[in-house]
C-alpha positions in Angstrom: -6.2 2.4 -15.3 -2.8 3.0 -17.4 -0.6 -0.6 -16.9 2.9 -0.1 -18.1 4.3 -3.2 -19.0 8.0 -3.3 -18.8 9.0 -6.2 -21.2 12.7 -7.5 -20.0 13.3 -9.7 -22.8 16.4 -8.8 -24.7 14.5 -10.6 -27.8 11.3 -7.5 -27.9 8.4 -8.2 -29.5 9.6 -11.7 -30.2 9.5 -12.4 -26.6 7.8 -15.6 -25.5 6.9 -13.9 -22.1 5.3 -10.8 -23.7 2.7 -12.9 -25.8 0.9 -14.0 -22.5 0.7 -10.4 -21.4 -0.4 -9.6 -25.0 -3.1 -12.3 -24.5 -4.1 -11.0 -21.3 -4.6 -7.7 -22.6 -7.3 -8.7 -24.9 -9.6 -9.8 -22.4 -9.3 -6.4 -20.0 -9.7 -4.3 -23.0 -10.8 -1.4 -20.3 -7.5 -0.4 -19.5 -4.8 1.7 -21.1 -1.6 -0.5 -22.2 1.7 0.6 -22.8 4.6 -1.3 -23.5 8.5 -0.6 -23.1 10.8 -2.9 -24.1 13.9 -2.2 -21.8 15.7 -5.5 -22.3 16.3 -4.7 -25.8 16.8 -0.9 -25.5 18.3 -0.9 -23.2 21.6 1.1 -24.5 19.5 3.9 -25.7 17.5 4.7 -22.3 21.4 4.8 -20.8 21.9 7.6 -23.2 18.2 8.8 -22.5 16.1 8.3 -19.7 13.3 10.6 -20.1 10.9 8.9 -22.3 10.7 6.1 -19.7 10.8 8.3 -16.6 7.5 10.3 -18.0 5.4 6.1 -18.9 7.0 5.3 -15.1 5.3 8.7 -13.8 1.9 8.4 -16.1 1.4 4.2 -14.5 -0.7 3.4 -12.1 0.2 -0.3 -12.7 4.0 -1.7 -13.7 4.4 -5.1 -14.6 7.5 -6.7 -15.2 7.6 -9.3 -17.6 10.6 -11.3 -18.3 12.1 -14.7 -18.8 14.4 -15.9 -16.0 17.8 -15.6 -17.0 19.9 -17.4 -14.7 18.6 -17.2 -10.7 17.4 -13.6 -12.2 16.0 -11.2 -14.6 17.7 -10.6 -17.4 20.7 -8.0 -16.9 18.8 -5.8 -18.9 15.6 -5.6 -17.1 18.4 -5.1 -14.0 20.1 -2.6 -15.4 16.4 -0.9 -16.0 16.1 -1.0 -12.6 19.3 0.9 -11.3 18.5 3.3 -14.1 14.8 4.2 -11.9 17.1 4.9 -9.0 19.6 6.7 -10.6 17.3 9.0 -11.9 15.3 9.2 -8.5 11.9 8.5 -10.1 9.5 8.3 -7.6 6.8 5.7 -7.9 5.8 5.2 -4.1 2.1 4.4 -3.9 2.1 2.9 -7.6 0.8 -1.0 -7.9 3.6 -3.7 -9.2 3.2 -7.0 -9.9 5.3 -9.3 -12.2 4.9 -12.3 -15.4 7.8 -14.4 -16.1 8.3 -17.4 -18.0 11.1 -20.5 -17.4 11.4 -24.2 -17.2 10.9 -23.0 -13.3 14.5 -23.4 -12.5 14.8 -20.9 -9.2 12.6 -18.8 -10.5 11.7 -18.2 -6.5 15.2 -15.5 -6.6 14.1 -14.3 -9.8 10.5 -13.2 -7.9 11.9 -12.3 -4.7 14.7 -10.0 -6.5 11.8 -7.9 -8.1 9.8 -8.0 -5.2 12.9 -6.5 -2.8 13.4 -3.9 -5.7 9.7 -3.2 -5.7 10.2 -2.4 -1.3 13.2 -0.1 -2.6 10.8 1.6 -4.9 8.0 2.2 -2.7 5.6 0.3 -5.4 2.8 -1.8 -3.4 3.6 -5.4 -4.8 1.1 -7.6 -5.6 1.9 -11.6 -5.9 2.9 -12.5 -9.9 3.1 -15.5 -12.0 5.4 -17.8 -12.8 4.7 -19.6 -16.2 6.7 -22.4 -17.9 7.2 -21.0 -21.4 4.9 -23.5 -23.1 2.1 -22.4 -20.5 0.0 -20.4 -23.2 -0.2 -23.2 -25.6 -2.2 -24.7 -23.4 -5.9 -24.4 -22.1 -4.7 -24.8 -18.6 -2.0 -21.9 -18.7 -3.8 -19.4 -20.3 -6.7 -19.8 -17.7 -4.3 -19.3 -15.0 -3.0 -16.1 -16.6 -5.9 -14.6 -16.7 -6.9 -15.6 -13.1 -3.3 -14.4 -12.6 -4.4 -10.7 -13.9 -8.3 -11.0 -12.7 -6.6 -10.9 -9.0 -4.2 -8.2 -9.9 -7.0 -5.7 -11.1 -9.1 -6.8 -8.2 -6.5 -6.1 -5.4 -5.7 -2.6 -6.8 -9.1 -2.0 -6.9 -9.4 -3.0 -3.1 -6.1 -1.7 -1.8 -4.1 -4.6 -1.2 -0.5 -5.7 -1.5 1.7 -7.7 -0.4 4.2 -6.1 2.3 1.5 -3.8 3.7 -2.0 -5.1 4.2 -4.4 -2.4 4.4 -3.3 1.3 3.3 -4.0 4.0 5.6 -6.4 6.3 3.9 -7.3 4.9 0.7 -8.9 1.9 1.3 -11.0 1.2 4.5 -10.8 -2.2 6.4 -13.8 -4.6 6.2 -15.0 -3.8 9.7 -13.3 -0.8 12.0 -9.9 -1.6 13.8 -10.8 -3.5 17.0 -14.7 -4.1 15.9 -15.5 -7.6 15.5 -19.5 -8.1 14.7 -20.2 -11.2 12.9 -21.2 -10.7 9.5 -23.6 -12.4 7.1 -22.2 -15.9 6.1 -23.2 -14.8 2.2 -20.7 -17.9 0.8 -22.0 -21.4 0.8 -18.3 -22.3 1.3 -16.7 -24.3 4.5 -13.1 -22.8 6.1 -11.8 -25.3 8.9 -9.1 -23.7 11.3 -6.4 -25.6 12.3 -4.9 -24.2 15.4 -2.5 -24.7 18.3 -4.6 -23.2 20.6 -3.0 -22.1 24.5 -6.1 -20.1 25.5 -9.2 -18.3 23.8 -8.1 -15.0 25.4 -4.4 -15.5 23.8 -3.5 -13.2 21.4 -3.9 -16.4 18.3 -7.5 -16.5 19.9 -8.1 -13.3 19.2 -7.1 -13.0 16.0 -9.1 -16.8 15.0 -12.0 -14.6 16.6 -11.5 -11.6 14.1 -11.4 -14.4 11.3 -14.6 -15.8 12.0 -16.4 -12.5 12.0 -15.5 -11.2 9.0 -14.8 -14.2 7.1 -18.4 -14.7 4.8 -18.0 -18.6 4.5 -19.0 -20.4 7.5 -15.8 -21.5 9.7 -15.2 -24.5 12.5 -12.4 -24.1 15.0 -10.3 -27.4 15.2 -7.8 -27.1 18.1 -4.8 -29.5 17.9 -5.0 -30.1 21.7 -8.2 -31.5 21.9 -7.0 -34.4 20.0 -5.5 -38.0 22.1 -2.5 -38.1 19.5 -0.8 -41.4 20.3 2.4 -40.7 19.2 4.3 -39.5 16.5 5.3 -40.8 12.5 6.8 -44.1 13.3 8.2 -44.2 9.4 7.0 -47.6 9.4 5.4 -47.6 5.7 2.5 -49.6 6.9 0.0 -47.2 5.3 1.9 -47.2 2.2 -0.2 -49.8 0.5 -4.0 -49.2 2.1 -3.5 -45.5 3.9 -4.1 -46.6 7.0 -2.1 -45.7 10.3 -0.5 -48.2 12.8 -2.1 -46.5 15.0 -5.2 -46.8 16.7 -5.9 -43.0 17.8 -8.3 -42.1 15.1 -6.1 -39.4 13.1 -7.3 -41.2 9.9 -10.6 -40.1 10.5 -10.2 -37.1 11.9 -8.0 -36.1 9.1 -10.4 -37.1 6.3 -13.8 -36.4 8.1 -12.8 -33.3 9.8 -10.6 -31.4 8.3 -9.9 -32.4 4.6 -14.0 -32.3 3.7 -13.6 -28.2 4.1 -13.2 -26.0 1.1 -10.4 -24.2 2.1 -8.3 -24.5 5.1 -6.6 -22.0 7.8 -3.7 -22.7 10.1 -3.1 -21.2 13.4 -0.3 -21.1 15.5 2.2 -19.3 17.7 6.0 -19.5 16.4 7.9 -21.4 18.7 11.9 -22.4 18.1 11.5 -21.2 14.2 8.9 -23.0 13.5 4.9 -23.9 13.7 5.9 -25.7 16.9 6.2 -29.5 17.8 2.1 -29.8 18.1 1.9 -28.7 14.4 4.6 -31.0 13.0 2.9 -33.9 14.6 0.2 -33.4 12.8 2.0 -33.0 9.8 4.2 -36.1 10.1 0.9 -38.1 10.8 -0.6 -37.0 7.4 1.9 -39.3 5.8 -0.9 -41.5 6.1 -2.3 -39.5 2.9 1.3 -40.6 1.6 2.4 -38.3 -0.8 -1.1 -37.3 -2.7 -2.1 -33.6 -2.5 -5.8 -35.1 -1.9 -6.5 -31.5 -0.8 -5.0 -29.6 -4.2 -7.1 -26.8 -5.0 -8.1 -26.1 -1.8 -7.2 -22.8 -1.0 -5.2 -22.2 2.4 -4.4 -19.2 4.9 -2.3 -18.8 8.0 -2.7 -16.7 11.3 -0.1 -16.4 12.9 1.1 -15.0 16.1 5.0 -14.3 16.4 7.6 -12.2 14.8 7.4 -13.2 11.3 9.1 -11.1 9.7 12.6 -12.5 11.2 11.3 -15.9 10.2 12.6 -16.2 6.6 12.8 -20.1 6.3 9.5 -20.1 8.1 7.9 -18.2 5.0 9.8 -20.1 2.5 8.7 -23.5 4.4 5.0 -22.1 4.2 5.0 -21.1 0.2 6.6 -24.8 -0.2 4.0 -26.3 1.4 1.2 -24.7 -0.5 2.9 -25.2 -3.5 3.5 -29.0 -3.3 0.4 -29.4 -2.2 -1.8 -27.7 -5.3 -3.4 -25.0 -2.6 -3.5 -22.0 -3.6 -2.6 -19.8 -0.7 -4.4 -16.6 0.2 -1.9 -15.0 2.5 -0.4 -14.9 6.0 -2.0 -12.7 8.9 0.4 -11.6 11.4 0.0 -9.7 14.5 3.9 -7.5 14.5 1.2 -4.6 13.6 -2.4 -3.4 12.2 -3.1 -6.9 13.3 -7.3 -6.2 12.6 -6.6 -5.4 8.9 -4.2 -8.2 8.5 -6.8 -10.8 9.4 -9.5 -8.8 7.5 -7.2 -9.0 4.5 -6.5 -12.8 4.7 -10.6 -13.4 5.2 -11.2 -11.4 2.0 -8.6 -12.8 0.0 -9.6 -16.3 1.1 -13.6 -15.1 0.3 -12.2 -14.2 -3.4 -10.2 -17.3 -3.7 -13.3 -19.5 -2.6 -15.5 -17.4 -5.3 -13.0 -17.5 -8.0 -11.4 -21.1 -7.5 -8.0 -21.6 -10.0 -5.4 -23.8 -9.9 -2.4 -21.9 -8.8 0.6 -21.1 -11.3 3.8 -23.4 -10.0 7.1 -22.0 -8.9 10.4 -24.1 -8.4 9.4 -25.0 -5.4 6.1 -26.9 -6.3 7.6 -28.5 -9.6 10.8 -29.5 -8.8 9.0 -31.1 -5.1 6.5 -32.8 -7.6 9.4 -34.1 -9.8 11.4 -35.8 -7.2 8.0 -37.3 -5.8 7.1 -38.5 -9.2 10.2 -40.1 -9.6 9.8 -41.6 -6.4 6.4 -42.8 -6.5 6.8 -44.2 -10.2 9.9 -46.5 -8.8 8.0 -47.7 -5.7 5.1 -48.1 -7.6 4.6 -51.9 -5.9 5.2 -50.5 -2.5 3.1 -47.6 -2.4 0.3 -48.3 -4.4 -2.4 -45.8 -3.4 0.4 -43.3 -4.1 0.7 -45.1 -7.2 -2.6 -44.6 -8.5 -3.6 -41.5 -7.3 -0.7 -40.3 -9.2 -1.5 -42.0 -12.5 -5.6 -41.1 -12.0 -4.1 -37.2 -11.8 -1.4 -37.0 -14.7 1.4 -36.3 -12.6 4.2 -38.9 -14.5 4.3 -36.4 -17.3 7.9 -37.7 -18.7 9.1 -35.1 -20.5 12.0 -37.7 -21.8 8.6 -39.7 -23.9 8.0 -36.7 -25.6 9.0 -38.1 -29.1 7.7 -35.3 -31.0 9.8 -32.4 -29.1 12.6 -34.2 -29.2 13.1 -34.7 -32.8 11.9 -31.4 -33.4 15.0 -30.1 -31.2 16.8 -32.1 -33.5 16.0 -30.6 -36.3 16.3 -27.2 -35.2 20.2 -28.1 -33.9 20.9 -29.1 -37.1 19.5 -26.1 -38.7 21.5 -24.4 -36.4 24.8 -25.6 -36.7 24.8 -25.3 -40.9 26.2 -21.6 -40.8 25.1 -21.3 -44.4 21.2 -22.1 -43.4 21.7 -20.2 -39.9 22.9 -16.9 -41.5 20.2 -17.4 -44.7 17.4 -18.0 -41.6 18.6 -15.0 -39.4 16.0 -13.7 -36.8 13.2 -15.6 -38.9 14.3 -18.9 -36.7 13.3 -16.8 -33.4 9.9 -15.7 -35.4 9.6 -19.2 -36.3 9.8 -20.4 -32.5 7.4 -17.8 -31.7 4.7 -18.9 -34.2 2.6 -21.4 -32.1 2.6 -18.3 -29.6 1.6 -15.8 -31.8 -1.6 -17.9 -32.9 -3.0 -18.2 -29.5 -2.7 -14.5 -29.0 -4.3 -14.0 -32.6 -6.8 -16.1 -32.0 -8.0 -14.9 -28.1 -11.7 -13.4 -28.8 -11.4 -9.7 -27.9 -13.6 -8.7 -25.4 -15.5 -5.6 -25.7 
């Protein structure tokens, strides 16, 4: 496969960004690389577009690869992009998918803008990563760029993307549209489905039906109307210190002994008023006897759901918030506004790879700034919320960046460097080269595979 790899960093091959796409590219030595660095060429491919327009037209794989430059790409990289349409290259049916590094400030805008211009383009987007720029120095980030890229290769190889599900013609549905034979359960893996459930012969039952037959893990149906909720969150902090509920309905139980012993998790509702529906936010309010620990992070999750939503916008953003404060990674949402069999089919095999290939997934501004305010939170009310309190200390999560002594004075020293013009000129680009060092010697270091 030939993977283009536009790199938007206005600094080139000194880009912090571009050294974890160099690392990546060591261990899928199979495929052809190119590289084009548009953010700092950008002048010249103004003056002459050609060159570009012939890598755009030989890819079968573009990755944009950028730091987030305030809400967005760099201008660069957006100017890059007006030159594709300005020049009317075509690259409908090509795969896309995107690698940017940040401190996770918005980067959410900075991913949606490329995924918009990627809709524009015709290119069949496939979910990115969003690295924080220190994320290759450590074991933890560099696993999750190469599960990042291990999912990339594997949904161009099975035809998936983002906006549209199953292609028509080049890759064929697990089971024909409207069949629904149960296949072999081949996974040793549990999926619970959590659903608001009217009727079995709604249209929600029919697609949880769909699920179950082609998902390969075994499945249990857990229907939010079968259980005697009591009431709802009462806010009355009485679980805070042992977890347990005012209430005497049994949703502690329930919760931990049906629902969070599954390996991955699937919610199922109808959209009513903008939302999951009041059912599904009483169930969610009543988890606060969990208090704010992700006990289920790792877990993969899905959604079925029945509804327009596309029109739904805070809906989506509400759903990719919840997974990513909670540490799940999620496999996808199945709708039923059209090709409602290969939307289900998708989910179930994207869950099936999730389940076989478990990672933690990368963090956007959404998950890390959520998990900074609950720090916070949880550090002050330490003598109040105690579980809290020491499910966050047993899991790392008060990682003070303001106790990191070492960076610190290091930034001191570099400021100062900085602001002695005689040293600054003398140093020239070898201060960037400097930065880039620690970088540099992870990518030098990855073992090639052959």
């Amino acid at each position: 496969m030939n993977i283009l790899i536009l790199n938007g960093s206005p600094s080139g091959e000194n880009s912090v960004t571009l050294q974890t796409m160099l690392y990546i590219r060591k261990f899928f030595p199979e495929h052809s690389y190119v590289i084009l660095h548009v953010g700092q060429k950008i002048r010249a491919m103004e003056k002459d577009f050609s060159g570009p327009a012939e890598e755009l037209n030989r890819a079968d794989l573009i990755v944009f690869c950028y730091p987030v430059y305030t809400f967005l790409v760099p201008a660069q990289l957006h100017r890059f992009l007006e030159l594709i349409k300005e020049h009317g290259v075509d690259l409908s049916g090509k795969y896309a998918a995107q690698l940017s590094t940040s401190k996770h400030f918005y980067d959410t805008t900075a991913h949606r803008f490329i995924r918009d211009n990627c809709a524009d383009l015709g290119l069949r987007y496939i979910d990115g990563l969003s690295a924080d720029m220190e994320d290759l120095l450590r074991k933890e980030g560099r696993e999750q760029a190469l599960a990042f890229f291990r999912h990339v290769l594997w949904s161009v190889r099975n035809g998936y993307w983002a906006e549209g599900g199953l292609p028509a013609g080049d890759a064929a549905p697990l089971l024909p549209a409207g069949a629904a034979e149960d296949r072999p359960r081949t996974g040793s893996s549990s999926v619970v489905i959590v659903a608001d459930l009217p009727e079995e012969d709604s249209p929600l039952g029919a697609m949880i039906r769909r699920f179950r037959a082609v998902c390969t893990s075994s499945t249990t149906l857990v229907n939010l109307r079968d259980f005697p909720f009591a009431g709802g969150c009462l806010g009355c902090f009485r679980c805070a210190a042992d977890g347990k509920c005012v209430y005497k309905d049994g949703f502690d139980a329930f919760l931990r002994e049906k629902i969070q012993t599954a390996d991955a998790t699937v919610y199922a509702f109808t959209i009513r008023d903008h939302s999951m529906g009041y059912l599904f936010k009483l169930f969610d309010d009543r988890q606060f006897c969990n208090g704010h620990r992700t006990v289920t992070m790792g877990k993969p999750v899905g959604y079925l759901v029945d509804g327009r939503l596309s029109r739904e916008e805070n809906l989506l953003t509400l759903i990719e918030a919840r997974a990513q404060v909670g540490g799940n990674p999620l496999a996808g949402i199945a709708g039923n506004e059209r090709d409602t069999d290969a939307a289900v089919d998708r989910l179930a095999a994207e869950l099936d790879y999730a389940l076989q290939n478990p990672s933690r997934p990368g963090s956007n501004f959404y998950g890390v700034g959520g998990m900074k305010i609950f720090r916070d939170l949880i550090f002050q009310m330490q003598g109040m919320m105690r579980e809290d309190h020491r499910f966050y200390k047993k899991h790392g999560f008060y990682d003070f960046p303001q106790k990191r002594m070492g960076t610190i004075l290091g930034m001191y020293l570099v400021g100062g460097m900085m602001q002695n013009k005689k040293l600054a000129r003398k140093l020239g680009g070898n201060m960037t080269a400097g930065m880039l060092m620690p970088y540099k010697s992870v990518v030098d270091k990855a073992p090639e595979k052959k």
